[in-house]
C-alpha positions as CSV (number, residue, x, y, z in Angstrom):
1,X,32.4,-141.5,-34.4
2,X,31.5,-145.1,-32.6
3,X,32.9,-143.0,-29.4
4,X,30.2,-140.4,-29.5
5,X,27.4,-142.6,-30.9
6,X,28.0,-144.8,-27.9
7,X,27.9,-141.3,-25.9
8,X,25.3,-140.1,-27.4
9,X,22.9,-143.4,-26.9
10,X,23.9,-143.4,-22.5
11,X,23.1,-139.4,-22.0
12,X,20.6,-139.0,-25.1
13,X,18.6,-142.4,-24.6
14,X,19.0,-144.6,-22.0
15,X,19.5,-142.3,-18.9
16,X,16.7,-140.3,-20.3
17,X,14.2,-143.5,-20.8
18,X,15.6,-145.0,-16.9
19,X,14.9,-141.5,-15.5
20,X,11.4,-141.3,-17.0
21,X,10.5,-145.4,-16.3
22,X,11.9,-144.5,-12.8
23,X,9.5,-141.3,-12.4
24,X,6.6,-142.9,-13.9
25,X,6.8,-146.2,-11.5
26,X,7.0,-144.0,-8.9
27,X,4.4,-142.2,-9.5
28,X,2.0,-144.9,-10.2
29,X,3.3,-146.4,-7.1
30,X,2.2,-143.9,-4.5
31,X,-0.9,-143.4,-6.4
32,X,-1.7,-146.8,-6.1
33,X,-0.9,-146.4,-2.3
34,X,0.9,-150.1,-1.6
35,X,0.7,-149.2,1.9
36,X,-2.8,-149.9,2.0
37,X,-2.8,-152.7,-0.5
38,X,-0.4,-154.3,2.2
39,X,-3.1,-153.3,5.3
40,X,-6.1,-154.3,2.7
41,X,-3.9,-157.9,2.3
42,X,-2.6,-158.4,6.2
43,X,-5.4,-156.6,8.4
44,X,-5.2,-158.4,11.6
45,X,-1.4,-157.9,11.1
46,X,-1.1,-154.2,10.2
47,X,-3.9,-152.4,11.5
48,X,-1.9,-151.1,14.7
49,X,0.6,-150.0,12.3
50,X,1.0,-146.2,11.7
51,X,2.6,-144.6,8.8
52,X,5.0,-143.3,10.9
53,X,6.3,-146.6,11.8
54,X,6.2,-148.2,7.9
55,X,8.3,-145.9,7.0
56,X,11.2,-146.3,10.3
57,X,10.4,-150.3,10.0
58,X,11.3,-150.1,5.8
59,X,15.0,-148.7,7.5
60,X,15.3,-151.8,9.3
61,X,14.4,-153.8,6.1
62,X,16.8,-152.2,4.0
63,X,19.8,-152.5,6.9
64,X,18.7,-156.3,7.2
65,X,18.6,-156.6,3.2
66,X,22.2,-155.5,2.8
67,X,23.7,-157.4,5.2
68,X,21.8,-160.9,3.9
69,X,23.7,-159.7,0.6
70,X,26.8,-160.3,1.6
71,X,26.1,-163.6,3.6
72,X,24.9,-164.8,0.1
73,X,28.3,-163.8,-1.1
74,X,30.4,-165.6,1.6
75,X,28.7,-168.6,0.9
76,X,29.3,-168.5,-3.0
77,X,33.1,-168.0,-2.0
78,X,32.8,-170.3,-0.1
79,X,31.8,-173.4,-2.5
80,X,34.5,-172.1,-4.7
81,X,37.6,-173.7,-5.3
82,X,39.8,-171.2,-3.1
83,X,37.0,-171.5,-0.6
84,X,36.4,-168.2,1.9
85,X,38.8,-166.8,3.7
86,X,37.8,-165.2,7.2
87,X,40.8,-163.2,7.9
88,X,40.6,-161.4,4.9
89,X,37.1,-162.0,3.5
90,X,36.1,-158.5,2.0
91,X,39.9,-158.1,0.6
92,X,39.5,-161.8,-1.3
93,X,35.8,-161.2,-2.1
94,X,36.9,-157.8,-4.0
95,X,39.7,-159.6,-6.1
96,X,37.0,-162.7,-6.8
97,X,36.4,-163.4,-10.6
98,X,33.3,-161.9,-12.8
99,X,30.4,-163.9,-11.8
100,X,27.2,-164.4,-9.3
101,X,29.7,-164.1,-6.5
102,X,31.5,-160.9,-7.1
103,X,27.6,-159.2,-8.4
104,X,26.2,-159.9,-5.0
105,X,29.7,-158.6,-3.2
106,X,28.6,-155.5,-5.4
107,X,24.9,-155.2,-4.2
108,X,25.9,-155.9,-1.0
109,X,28.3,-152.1,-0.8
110,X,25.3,-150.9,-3.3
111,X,22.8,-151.7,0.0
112,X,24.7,-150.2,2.3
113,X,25.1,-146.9,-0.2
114,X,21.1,-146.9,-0.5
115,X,20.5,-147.4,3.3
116,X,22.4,-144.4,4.5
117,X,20.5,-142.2,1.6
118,X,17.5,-144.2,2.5
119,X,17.7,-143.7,6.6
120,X,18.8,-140.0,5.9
121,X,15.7,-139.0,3.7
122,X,13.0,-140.9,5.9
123,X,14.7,-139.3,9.2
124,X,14.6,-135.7,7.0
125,X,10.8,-136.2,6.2
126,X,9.7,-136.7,9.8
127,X,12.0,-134.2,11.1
128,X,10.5,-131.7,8.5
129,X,6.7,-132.7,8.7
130,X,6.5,-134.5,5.6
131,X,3.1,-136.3,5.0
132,X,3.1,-139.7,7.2
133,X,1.2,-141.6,4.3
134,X,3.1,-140.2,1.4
135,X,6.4,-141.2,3.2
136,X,5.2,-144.5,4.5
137,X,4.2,-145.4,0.6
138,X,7.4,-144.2,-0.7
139,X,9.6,-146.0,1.7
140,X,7.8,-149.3,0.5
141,X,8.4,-148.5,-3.2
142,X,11.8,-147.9,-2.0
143,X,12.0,-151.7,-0.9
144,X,10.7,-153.3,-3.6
145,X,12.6,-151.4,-5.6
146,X,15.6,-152.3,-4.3
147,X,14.6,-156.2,-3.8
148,X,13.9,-156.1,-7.5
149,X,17.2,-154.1,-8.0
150,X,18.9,-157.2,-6.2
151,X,17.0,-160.3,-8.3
152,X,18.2,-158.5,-11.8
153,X,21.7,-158.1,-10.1
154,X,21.7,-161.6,-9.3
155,X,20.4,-162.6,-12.6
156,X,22.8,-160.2,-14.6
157,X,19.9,-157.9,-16.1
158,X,21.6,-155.1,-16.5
159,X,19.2,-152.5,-17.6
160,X,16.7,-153.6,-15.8
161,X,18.6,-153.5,-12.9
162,X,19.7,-150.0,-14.0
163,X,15.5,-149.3,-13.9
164,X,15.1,-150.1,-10.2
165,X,17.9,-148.8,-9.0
166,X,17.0,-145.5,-10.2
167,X,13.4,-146.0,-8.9
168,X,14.2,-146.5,-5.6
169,X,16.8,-143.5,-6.0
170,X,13.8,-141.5,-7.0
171,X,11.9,-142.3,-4.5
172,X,14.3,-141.5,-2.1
173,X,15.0,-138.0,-3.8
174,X,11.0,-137.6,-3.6
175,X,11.2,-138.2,-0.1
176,X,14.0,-135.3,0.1
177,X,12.0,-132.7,-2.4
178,X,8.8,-133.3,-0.4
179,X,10.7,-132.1,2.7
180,X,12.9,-129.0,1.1
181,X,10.2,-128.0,-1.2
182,X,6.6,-125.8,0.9
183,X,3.2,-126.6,-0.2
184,X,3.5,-130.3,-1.0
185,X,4.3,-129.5,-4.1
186,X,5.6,-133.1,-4.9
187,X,2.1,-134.5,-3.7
188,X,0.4,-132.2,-6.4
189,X,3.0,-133.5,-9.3
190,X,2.4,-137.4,-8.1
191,X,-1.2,-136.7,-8.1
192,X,-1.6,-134.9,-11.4
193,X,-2.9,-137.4,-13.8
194,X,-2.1,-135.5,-17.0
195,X,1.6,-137.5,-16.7
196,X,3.5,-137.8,-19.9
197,X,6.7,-137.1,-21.3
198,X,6.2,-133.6,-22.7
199,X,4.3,-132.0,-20.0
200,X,7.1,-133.3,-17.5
201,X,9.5,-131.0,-19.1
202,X,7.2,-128.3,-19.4
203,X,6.7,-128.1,-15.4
């Protein structure tokens, strides 16, 4: 009985709840367009930046951001105790105790997961014509995502983490529909204001 409670509460509530949290932060997030709040905030800056090249650059950011992961997780192992080993680094990282250490060890594989989905999708939009704004302003909420993803990792909020991991993986699997799917499709659903629970499933 506690066996499929438990069940029951992951598929029946939380996964739902994260999905739709995920959706909706999406959503509101390219509506919101934080590619221009970031022109509006850094003109002299940004103004010679295309979309084209938000999006590419926001590949580079999330290459960079996985790799600082796992310097952050050297140097815990290395004020421990046992201090870091350099021949075998990865194999004594993966056996490290539960704690800050070992989470960032796990964002840093978890980075490297997101930027080959991440590179994959953006390089599939261009190839495939998909709108330069829409996929410049989901490959930002894909960063942010994934920074706040990293901070509740770090901090050992779980279900928050949980939330913006799937937002970024949403974003990403916007970026995909937009490119599979004719008729910008995705673009009318982001831009349709009547967003709410019920009228999700009915689409």
């Amino acid at each position: 009985l506690l066996m499929g409670l438990g069940v029951f509460t992951l598929f029946g509530i939380v996964y739902p709840l994260n999905f739709f949290l995920a959706v909706t932060t999406v959503k509101l997030a390219v509506s919101s367009s934080p590619v221009d709040t970031i022109r509006l905030a850094f003109p002299q800056h940004t103004y010679w930046v295309k979309d084209l090249d938000f999006a590419v650059g926001c590949i580079g950011v999330s290459l960079l951001m996985a790799y600082s992961l796992v310097s952050v997780a050297s140097g815990i192992q290395a004020t421990s105790p046992e201090g870091y080993d350099n021949h075998y680094g990865r194999f004594q990282m993966a056996r490290a105790k539960p704690g800050l250490g070992l989470r960032m060890y796990a964002s840093h594989y978890n980075a490297l997961e997101c930027f080959t989905m991440f590179s994959i999708a953006v390089i599939v939009g261009i190839l495939r014509g998909v709108d330069g704004h829409l996929l410049a302003n989901l490959s930002v909420v894909v960063i942010l995502a994934r920074k706040f993803y990293h901070i509740f990792h770090a901090l050992d909020f779980a279900m928050l983490r949980s939330i913006a991991f799937d937002t970024a993986f949403m974003a990403i699997l916007t970026i995909i529909m937009e490119a599979a799917v004719p008729g910008n499709a995705v673009v009318k659903f982001m831009t349709n204001e009547d967003w709410t629970l019920s009228n999700f499933y009915s689409m």
